[in-house]
Structures are given as structure tokens and as C-alpha cells.
N, CA, C, O and CB atoms as a CASP TS submission, in Angstrom:
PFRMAT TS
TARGET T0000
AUTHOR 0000-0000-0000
METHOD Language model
MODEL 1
PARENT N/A
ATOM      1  N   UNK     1       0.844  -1.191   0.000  1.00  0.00           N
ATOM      2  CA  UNK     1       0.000   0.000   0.000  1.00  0.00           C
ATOM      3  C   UNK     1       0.878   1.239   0.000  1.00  0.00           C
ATOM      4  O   UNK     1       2.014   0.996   0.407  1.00  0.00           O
ATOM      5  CB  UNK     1      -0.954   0.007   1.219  1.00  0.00           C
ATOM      6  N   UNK     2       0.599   2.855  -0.443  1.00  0.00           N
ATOM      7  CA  UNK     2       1.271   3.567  -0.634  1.00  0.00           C
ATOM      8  C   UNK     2       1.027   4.597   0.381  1.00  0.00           C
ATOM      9  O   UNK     2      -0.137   4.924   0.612  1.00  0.00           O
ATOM     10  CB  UNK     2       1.248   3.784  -1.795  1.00  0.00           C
ATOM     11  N   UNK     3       1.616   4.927   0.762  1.00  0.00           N
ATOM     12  CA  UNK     3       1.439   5.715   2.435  1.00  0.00           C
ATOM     13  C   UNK     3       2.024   7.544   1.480  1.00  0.00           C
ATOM     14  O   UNK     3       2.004   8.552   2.186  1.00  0.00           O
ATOM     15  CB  UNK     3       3.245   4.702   4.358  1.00  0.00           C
ATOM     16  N   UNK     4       2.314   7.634   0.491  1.00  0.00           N
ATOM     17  CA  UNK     4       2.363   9.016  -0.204  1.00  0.00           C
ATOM     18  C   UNK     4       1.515   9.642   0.085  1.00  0.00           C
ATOM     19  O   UNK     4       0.432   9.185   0.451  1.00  0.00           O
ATOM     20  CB  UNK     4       2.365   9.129  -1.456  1.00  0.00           C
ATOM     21  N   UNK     5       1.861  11.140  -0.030  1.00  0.00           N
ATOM     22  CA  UNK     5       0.831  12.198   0.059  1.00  0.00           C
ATOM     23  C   UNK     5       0.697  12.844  -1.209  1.00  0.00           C
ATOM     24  O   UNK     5       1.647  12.918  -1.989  1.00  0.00           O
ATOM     25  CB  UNK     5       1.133  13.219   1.101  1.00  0.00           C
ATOM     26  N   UNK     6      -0.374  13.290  -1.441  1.00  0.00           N
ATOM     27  CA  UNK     6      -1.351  14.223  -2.958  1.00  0.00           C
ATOM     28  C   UNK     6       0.003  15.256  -2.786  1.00  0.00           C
ATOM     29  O   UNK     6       0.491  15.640  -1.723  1.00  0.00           O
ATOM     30  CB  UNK     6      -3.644  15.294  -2.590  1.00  0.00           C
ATOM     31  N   UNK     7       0.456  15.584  -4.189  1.00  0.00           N
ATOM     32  CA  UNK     7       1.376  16.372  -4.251  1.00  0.00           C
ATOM     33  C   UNK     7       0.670  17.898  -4.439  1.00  0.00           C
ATOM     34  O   UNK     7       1.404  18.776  -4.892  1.00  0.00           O
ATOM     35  CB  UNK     7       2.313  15.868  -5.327  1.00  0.00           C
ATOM     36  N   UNK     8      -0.420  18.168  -4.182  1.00  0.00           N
ATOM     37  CA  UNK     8      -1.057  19.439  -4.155  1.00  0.00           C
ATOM     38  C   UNK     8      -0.795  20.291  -3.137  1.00  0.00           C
ATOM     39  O   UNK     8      -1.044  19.979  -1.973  1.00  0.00           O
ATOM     40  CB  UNK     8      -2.301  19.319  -4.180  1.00  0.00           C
ATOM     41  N   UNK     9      -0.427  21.096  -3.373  1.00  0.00           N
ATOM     42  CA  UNK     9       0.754  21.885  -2.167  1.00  0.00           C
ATOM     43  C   UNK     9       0.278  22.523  -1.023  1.00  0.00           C
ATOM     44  O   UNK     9       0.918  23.102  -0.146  1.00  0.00           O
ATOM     45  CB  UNK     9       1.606  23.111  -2.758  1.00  0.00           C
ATOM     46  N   UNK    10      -1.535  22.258  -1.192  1.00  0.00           N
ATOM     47  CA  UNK    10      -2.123  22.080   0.689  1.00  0.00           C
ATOM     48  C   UNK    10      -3.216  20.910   1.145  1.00  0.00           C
ATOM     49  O   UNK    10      -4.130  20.913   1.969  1.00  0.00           O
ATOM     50  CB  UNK    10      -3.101  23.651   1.223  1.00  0.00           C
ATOM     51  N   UNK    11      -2.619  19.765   0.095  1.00  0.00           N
ATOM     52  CA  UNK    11      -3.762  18.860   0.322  1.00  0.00           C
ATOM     53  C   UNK    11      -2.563  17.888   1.155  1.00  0.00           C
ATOM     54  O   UNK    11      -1.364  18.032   0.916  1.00  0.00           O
ATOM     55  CB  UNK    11      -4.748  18.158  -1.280  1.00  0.00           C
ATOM     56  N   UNK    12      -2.889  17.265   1.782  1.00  0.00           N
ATOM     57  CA  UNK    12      -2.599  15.933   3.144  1.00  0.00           C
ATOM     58  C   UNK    12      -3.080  14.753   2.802  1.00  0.00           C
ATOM     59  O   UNK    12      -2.628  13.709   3.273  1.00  0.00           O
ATOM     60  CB  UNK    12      -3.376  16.139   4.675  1.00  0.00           C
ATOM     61  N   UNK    13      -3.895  14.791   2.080  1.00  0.00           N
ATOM     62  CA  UNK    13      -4.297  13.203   1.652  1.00  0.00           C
ATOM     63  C   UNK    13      -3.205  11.751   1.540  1.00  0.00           C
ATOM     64  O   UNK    13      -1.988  11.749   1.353  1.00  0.00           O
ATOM     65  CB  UNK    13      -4.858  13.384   0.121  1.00  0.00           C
ATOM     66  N   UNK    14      -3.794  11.014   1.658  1.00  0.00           N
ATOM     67  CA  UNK    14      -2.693   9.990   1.457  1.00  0.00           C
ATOM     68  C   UNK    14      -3.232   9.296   0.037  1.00  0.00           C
ATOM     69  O   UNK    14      -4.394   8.952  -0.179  1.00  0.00           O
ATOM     70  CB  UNK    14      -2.541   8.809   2.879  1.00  0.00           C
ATOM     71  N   UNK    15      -2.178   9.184  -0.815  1.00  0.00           N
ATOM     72  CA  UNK    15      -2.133   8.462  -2.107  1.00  0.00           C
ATOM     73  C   UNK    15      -2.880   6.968  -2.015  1.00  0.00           C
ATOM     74  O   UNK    15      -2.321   6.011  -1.480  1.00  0.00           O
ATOM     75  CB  UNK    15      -0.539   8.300  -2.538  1.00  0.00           C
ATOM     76  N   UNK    16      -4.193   6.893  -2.597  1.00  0.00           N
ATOM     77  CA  UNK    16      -4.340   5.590  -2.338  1.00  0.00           C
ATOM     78  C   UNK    16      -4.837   4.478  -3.849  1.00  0.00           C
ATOM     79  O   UNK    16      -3.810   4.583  -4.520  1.00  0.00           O
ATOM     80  CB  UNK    16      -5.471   5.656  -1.092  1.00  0.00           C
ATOM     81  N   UNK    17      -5.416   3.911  -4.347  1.00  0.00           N
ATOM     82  CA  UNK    17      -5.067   2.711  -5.329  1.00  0.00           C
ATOM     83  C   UNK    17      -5.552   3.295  -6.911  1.00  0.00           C
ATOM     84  O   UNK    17      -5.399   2.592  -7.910  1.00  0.00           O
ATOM     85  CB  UNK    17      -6.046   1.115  -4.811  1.00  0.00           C
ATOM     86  N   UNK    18      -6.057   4.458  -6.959  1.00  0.00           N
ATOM     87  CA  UNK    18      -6.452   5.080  -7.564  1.00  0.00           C
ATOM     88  C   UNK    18      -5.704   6.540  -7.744  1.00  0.00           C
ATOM     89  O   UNK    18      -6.263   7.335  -8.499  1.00  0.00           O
ATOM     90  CB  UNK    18      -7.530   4.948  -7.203  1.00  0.00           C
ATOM     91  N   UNK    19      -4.491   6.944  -7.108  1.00  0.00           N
ATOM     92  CA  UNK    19      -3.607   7.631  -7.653  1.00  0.00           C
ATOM     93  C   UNK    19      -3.786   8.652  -9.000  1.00  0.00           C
ATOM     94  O   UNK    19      -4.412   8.118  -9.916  1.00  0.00           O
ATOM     95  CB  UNK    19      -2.793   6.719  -7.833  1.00  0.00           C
ATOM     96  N   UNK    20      -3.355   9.961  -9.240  1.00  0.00           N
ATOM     97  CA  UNK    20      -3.489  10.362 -10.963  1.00  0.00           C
ATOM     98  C   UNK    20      -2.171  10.875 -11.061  1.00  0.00           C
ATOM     99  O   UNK    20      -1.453  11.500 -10.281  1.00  0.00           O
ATOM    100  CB  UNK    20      -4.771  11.644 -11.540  1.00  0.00           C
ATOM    101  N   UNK    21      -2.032  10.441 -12.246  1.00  0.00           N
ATOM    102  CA  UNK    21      -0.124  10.917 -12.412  1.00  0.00           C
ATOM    103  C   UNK    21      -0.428  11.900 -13.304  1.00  0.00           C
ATOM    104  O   UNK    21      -1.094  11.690 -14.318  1.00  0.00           O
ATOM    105  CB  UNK    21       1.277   9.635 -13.201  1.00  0.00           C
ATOM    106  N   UNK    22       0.188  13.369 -12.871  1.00  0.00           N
ATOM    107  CA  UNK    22      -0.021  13.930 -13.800  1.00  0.00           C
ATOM    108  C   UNK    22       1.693  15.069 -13.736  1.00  0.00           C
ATOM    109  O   UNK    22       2.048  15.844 -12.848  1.00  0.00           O
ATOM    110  CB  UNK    22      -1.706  14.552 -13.663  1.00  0.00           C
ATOM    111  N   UNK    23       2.341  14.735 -14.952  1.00  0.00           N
ATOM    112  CA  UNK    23       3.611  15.783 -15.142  1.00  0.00           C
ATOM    113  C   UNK    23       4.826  14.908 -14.314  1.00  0.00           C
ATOM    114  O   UNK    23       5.988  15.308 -14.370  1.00  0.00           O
ATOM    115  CB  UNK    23       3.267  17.598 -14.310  1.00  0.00           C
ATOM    116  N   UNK    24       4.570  14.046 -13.769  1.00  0.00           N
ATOM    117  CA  UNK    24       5.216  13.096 -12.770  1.00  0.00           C
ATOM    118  C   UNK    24       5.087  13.574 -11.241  1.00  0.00           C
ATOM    119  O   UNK    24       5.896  13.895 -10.370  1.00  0.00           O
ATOM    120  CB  UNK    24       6.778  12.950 -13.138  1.00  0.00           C
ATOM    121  N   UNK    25       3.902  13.485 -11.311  1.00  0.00           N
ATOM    122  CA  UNK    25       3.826  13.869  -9.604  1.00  0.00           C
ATOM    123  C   UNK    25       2.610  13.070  -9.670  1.00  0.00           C
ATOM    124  O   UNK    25       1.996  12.762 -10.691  1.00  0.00           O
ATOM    125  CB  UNK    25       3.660  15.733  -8.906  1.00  0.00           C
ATOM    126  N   UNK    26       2.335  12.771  -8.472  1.00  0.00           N
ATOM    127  CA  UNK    26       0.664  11.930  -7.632  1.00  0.00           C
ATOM    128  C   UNK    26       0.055  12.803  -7.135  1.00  0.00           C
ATOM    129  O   UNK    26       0.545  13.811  -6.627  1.00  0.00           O
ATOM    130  CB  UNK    26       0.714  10.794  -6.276  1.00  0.00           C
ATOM    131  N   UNK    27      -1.370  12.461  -7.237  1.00  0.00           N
ATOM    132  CA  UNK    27      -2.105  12.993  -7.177  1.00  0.00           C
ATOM    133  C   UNK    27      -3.068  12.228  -6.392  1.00  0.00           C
ATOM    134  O   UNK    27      -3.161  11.051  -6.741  1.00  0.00           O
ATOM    135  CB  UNK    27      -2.272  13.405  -8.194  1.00  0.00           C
ATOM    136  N   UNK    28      -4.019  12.700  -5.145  1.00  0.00           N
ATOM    137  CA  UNK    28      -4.773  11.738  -5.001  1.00  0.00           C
ATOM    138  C   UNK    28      -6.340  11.385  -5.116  1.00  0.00           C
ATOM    139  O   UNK    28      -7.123  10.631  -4.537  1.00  0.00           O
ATOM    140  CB  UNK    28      -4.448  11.565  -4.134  1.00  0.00           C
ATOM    141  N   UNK    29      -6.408  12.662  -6.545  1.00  0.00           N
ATOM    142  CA  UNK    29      -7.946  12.741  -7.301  1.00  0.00           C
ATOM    143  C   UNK    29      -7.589  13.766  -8.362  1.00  0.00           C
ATOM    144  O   UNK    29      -6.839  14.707  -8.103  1.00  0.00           O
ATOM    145  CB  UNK    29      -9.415  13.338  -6.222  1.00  0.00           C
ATOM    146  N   UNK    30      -7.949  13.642  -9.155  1.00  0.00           N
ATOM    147  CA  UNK    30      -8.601  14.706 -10.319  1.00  0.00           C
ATOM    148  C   UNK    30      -8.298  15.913 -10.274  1.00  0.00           C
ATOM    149  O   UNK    30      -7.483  16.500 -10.985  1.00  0.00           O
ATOM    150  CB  UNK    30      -9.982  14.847 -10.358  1.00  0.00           C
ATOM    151  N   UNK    31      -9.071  16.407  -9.271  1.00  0.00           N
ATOM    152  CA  UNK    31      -9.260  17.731  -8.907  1.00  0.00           C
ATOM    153  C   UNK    31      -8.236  18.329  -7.958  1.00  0.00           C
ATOM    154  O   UNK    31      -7.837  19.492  -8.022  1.00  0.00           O
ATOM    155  CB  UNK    31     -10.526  17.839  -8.358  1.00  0.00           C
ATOM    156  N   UNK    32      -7.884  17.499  -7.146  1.00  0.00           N
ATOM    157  CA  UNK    32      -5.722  18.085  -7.192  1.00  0.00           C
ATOM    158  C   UNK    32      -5.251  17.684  -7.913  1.00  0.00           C
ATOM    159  O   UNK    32      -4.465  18.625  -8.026  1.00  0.00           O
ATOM    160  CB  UNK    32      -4.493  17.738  -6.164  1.00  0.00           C
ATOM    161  N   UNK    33      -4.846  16.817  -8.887  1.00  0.00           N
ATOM    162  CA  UNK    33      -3.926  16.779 -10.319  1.00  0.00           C
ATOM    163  C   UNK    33      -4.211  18.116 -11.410  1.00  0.00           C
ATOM    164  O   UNK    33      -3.389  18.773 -12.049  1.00  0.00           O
ATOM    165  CB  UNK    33      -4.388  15.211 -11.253  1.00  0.00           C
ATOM    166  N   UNK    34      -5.561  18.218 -11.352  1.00  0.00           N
ATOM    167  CA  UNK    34      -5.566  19.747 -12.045  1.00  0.00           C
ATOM    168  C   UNK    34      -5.680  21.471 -11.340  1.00  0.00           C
ATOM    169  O   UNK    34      -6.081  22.517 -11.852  1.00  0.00           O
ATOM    170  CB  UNK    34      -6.831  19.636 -12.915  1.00  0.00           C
ATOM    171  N   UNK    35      -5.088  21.139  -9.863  1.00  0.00           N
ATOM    172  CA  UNK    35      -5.055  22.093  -9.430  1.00  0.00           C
ATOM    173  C   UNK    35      -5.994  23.008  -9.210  1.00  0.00           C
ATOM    174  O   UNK    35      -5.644  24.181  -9.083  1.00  0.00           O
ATOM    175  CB  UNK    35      -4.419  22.381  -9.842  1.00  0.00           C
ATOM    176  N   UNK    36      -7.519  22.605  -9.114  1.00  0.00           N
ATOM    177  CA  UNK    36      -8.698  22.819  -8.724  1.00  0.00           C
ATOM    178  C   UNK    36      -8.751  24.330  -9.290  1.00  0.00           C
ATOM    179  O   UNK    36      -8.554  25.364  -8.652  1.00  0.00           O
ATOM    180  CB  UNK    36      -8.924  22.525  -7.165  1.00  0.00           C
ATOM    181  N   UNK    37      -9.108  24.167 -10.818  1.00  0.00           N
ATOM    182  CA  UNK    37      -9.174  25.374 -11.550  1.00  0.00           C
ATOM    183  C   UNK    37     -10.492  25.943 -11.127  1.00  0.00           C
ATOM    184  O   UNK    37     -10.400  27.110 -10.749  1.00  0.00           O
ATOM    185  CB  UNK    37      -9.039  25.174 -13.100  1.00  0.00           C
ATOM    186  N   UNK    38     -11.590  25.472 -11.094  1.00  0.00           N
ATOM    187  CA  UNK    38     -12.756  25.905 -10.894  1.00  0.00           C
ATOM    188  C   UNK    38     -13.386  25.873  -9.312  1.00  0.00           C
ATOM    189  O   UNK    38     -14.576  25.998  -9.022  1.00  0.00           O
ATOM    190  CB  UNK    38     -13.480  25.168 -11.817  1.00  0.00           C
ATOM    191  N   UNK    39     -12.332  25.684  -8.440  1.00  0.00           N
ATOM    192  CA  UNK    39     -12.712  25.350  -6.942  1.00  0.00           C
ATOM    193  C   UNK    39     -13.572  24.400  -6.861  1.00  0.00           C
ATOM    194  O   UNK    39     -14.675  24.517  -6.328  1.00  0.00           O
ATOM    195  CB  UNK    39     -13.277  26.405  -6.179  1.00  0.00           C
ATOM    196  N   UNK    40     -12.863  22.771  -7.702  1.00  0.00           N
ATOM    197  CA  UNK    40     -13.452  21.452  -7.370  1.00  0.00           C
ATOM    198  C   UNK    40     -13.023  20.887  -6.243  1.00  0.00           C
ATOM    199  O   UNK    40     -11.898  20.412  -6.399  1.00  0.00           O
ATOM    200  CB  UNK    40     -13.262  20.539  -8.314  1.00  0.00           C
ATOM    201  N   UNK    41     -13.379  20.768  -5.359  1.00  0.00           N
ATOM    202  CA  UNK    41     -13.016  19.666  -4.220  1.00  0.00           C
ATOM    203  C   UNK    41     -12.697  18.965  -4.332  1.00  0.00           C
ATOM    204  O   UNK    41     -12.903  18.272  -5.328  1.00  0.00           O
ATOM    205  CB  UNK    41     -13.519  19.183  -3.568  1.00  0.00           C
ATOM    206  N   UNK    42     -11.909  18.638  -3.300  1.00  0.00           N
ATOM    207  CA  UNK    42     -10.824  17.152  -3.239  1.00  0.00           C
ATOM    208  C   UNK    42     -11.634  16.157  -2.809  1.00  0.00           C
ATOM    209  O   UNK    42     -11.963  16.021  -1.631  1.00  0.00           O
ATOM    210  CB  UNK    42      -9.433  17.146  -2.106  1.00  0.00           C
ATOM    211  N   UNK    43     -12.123  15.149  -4.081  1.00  0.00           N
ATOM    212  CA  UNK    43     -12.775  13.906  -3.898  1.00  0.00           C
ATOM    213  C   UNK    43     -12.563  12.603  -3.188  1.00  0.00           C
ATOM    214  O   UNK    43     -13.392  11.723  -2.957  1.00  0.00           O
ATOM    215  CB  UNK    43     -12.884  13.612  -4.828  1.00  0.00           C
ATOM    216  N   UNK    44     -10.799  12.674  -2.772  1.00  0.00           N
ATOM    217  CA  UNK    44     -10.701  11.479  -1.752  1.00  0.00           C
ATOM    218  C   UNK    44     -11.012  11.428  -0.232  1.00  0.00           C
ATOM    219  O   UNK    44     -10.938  10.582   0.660  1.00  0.00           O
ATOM    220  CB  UNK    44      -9.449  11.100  -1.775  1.00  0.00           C
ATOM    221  N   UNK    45     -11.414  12.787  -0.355  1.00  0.00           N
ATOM    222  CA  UNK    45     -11.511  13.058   1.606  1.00  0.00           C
ATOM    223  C   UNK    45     -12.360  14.058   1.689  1.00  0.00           C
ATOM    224  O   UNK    45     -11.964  15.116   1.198  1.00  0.00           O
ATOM    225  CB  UNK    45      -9.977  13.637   2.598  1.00  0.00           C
ATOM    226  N   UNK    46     -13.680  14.041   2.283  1.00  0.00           N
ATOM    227  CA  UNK    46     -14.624  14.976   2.586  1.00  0.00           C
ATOM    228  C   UNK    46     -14.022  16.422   3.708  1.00  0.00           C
ATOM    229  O   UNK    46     -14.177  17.637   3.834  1.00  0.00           O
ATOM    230  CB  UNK    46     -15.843  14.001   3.276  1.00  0.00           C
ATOM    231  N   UNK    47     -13.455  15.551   4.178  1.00  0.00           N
ATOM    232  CA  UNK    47     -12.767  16.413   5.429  1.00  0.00           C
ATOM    233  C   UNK    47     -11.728  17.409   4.670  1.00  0.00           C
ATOM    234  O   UNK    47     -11.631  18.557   5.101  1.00  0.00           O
ATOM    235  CB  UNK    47     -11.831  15.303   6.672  1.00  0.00           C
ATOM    236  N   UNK    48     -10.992  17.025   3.614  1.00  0.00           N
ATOM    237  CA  UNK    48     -10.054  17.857   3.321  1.00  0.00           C
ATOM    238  C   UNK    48     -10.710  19.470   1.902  1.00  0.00           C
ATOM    239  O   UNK    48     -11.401  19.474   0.884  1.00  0.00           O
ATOM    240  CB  UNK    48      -8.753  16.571   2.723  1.00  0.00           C
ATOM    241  N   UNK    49     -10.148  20.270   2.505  1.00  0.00           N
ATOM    242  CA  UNK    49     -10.308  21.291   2.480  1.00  0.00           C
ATOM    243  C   UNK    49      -8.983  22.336   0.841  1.00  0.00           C
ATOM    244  O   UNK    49      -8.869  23.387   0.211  1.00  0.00           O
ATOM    245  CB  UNK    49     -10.157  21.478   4.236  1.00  0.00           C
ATOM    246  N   UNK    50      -8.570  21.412   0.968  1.00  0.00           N
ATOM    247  CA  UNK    50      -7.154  22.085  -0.352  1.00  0.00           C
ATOM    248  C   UNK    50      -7.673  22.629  -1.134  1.00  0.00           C
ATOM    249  O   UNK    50      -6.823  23.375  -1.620  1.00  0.00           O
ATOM    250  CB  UNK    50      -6.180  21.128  -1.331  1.00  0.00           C
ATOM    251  N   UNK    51      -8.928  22.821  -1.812  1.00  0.00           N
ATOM    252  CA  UNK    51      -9.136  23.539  -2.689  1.00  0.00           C
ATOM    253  C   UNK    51      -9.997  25.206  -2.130  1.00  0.00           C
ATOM    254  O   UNK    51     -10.504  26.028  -2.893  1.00  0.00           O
ATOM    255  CB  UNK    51      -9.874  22.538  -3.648  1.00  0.00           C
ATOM    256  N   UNK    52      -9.945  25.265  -1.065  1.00  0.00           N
ATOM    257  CA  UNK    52     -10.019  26.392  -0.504  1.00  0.00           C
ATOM    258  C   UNK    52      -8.919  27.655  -0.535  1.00  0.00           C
ATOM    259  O   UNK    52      -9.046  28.860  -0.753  1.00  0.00           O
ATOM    260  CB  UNK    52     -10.223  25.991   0.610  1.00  0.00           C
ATOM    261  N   UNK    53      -7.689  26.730  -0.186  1.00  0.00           N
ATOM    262  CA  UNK    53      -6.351  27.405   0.207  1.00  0.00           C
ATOM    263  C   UNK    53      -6.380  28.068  -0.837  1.00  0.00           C
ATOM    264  O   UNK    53      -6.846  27.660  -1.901  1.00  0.00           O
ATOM    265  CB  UNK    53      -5.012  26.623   0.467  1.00  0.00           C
ATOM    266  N   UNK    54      -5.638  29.707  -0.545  1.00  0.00           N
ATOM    267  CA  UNK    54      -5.608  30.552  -2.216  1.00  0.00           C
ATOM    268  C   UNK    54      -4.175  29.947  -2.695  1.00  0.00           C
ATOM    269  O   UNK    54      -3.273  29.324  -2.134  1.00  0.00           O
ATOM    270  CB  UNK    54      -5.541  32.746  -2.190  1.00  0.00           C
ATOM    271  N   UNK    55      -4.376  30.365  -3.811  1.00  0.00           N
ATOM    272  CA  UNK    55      -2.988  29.555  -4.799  1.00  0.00           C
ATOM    273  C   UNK    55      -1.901  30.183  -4.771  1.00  0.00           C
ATOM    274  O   UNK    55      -0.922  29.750  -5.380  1.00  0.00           O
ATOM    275  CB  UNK    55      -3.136  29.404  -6.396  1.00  0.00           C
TER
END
């Protein structure tokens, strides 16, 4: 199992089996791999909040 964290530079998530590689970094949904252009929420964790943080 991969104990990594979402390389989104205020998300905490932990990388889990469903991963998105994007540019060579992990991601641990969609919407931190694209850097939550439209203020999409981070779909692996209700609790987490990263797409709030300003950029």
C-alpha cells in the first residue's frame, strides 16, 4: 500500500489505489492533479479542504 501524500501543495491526503499521475507527480484525485481550476473539491476526503487554500 502507498502511504504518499497528494502532491497538491495544501492537500494531506494519502495516495491511495487510484492515484493520478499527472507531469510526474501523484495525485490523489482529479481535482488536485488539475489544481482545482474551478474550486473542485478534493474527492478522496470529505474532510479535506485544499481547494479552498488561495494559490
Amino acid at each position: 500500500m502507498n502511504e504518499q501524500t497528494c502532491a497538491c501543495p495544501h492537500c494531506n491526503c494519502k495516495l491511495g489505489e487510484h492515484a493520478v499521475v499527472r507531469h510526474g507527480k501523484h495525485y490523489c484525485c482529479q481535482a488536485c492533479a488539475e489544481h482545482h481550476p474551478h474550486g473542485e473539491p478534493c474527492t478522496a476526503s470529505s474532510s479535506c479542504h485544499c481547494a479552498d487554500k488561495p494559490k
